[in-house]
N, C-alpha and C positions, 0 to 999 in steps of 0.2 A: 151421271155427273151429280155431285152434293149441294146444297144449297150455295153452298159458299162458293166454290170453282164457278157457277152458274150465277153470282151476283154480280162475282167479278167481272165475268164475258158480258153480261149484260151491261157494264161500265166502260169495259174497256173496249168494245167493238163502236157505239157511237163516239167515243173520242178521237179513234183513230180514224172513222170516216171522216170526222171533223176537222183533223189533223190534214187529214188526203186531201180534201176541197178549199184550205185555209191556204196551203201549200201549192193548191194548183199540183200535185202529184202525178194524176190521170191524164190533162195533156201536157205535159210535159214529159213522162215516158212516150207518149204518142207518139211529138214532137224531135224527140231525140233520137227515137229508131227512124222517124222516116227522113232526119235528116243525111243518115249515112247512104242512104241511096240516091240523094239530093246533089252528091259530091261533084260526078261530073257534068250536072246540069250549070253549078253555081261557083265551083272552087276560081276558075277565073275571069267571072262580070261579077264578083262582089269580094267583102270585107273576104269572108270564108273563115267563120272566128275561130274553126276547130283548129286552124294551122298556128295560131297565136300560143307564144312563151311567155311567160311571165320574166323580162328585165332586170326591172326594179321594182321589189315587192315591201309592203310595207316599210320604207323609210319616211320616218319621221320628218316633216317640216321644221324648221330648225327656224323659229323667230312666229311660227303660229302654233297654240297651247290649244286651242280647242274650236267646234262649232265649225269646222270647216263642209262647204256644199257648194255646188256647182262649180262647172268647169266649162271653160272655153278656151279654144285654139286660134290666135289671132299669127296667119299666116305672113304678114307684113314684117312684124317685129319676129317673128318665131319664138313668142313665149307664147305660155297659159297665163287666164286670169280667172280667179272663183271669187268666191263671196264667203262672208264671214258674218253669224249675227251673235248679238251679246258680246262685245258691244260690233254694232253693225257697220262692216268695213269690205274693201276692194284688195284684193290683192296681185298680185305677178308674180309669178316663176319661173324661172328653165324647165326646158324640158326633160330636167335631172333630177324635179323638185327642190332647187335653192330657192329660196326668199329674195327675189328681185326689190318689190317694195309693201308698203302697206300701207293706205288709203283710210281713211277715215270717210264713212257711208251716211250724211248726213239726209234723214227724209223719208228710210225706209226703215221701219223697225225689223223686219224679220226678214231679212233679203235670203233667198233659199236658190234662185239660179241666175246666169248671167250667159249673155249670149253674143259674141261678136260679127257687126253686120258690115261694116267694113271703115277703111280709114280706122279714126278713133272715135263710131261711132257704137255704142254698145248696148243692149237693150237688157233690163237688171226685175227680173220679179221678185215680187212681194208677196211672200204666201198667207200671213193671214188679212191682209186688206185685199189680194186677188187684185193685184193690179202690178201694170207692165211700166219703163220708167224707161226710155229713151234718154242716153246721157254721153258723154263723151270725156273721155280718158285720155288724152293727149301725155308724150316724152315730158317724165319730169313732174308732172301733175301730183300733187302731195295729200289732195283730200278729193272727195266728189258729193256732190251734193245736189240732189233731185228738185231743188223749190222751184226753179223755172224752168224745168223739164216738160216737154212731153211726157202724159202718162194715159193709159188707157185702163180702164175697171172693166173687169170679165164676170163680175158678180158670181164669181166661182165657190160652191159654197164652202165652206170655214171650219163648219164642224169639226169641234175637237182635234182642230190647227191643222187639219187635212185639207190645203188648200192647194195652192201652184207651188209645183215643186222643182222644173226646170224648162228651160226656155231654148229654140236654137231656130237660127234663123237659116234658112233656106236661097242661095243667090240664085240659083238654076233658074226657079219658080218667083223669088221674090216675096216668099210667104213664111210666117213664124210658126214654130209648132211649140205649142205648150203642154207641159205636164200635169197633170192633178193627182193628186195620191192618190186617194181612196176615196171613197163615196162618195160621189161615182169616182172610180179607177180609170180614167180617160184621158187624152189625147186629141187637143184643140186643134185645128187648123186656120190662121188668121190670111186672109188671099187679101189680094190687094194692095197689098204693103207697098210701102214706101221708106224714106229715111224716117217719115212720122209714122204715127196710126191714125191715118186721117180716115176715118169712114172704112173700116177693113169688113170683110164678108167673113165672120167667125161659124164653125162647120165641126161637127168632131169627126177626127179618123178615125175607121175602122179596120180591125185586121180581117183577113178573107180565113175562112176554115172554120174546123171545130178546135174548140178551145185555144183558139190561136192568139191567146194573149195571157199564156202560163206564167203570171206574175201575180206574186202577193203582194203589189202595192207597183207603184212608179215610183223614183226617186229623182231621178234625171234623163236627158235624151239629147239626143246630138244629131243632125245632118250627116251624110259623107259628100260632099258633094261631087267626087267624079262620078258616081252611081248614082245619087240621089237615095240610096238606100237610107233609113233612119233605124237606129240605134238605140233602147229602151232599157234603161236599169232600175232592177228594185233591187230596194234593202233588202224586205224581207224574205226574198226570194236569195239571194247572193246570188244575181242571174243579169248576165248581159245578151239581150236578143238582138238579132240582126231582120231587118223586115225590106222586101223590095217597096217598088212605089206602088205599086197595085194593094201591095196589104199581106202577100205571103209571105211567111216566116219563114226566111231562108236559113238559116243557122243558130247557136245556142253556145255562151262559151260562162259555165260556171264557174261562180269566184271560189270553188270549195276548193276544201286541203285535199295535194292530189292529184288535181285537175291543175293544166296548163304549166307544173312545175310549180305551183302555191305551195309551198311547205303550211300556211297558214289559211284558215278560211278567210279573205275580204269581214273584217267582223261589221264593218256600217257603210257599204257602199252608198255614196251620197251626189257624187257627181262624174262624167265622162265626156271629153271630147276624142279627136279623130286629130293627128299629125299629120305633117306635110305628104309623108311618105306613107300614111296609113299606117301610123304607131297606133296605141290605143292607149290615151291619159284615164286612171280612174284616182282620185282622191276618197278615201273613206274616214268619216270623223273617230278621234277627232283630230290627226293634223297626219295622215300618213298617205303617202302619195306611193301609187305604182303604176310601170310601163311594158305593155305587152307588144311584142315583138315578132313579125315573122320571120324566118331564117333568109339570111341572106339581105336584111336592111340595115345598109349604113346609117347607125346610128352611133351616139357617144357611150362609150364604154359604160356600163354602171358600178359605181361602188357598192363595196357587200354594204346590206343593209345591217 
């Protein structure tokens, strides 16, 4: 080999290690092959996210321009509602992605998730002040605003606005699980919960295995609640993981082109909830909404996007 082929391997072999660990690559092939032998352990006591179609793929929000993240499934009304910052606002959907309404978010400057606990009671993070804001969204409601709110501080660190990135409350259990992006990459659990956060016992979960948490960042996360299983999405990964309650990672369904019927990759998955029937809502910035679907769920027709 000449100097030159031999400077290049020497450049290009640690970037693509760098690449492989940045990307979580190593478990995540692990992860992927052992979940097809997982199949008929989990295919019917969980999500089972390999059986999932993609819907409705990338359609545009039609009345939000930009900065869209977090998602939640508010089973009473049967809409969604996420969060919007710059400027910082509340909004509702169908579960077709139409623009029900939009709220005006007085209190929170960077609201990044939103989490419905029941009735119109909703619990709204703030990623870079790291704190939780208990509020209530009631039919009809035009603005929201946190100044006599319940709110809780996680002193979650902030660095370089990698703070709390999505919220989902838990009724089984009665406990909120929160997200942090990156440094640390982790996954709060707050017990004790109530309709307040009165004195809650805050814990981080852990996944059980090797590299069982094949994610280049967190973005968002969601409950199921007939299983209790929780649900973990990163951007940078374009990866939605399925995990029992013990901590094992039962499944894997990538937002790439290819995979699931995406004709396009997820380009900024930022928020996910779970449907009545076990749909699967993903919003990615900045305003485009998709619905993944098993065969065979009465669901409403989608338009081509």
């Amino acid at each position: 080999m000449t100097a030159a082929p031999r400077r290049a391997a020497l450049i290009l072999v640690p970037v693509a290690m760098l690449l492989a660990w940045h990307f979580q690559l190593l478990p995540l092939a692990w992860h992927w092959a052992g979940m097809q032998g997982r199949a008929a352990q989990w295919q019917h006591r969980s999500l089972w996210l390999p059986h999932y179609r993609v819907g409705i793929e990338a359609r545009p929000i039609e009345g939000l321009a930009d900065n869209l993240s977090g998602l939640t499934y508010n089973a009473a009304t049967g809409t969604l509602f996420t969060v919007i910052n710059r400027p910082a606002q509340v909004a509702e959907l169908t579960t077709d992605g139409r623009l029900l309404r939009r709220m005006p978010l007085a209190g929170v400057p960077d609201p990044e998730g939103i989490a419905h606990v029941r009735n119109d009671l909703y619990v709204i993070a703030g990623e870079r002040e790291g704190r939780l804001h208990w509020v209530r969204i009631g039919p009809g409601q035009t603005e929201v605003s946190v100044a006599h709110a319940p709110s809780l501080g996680l002193g979650a660190d902030t660095l370089l606005n990698h703070g709390l990135e999505g919220v989902s409350w838990d009724e089984a259990t009665r406990r909120l699980f929160v997200a942090q992006e990156k440094w640390p990459r982790r996954v709060l659990v707050l017990d004790g919960m109530d309709d307040t956060p009165a004195r809650p016992r805050v814990r981080e979960w852990h996944p059980a295995g090797f590299g069982a948490l094949p994610l280049g960042d967190l973005s968002s996360l969601t409950v199921h609640d007939p299983s209790g299983h929780l649900l973990l999405l990163s951007e940078e990964s374009a990866l939605l993981t399925e995990y029992a309650p013990d901590g094992t990672l039962v499944s894997l369904l990538p937002l790439w082109r290819g995979m699931h019927g995406l004709r396009h990759k997820v380009p900024q998955p930022e928020g996910v909830a779970v449907g009545a029937r076990g749909e699967l809502y993903i919003v990615s910035e900045p305003n485009l909404f998709y619905r993944f679907e098993k065969p065979g769920m009465a669901l409403a027709a989608a338009d081509p996007a």
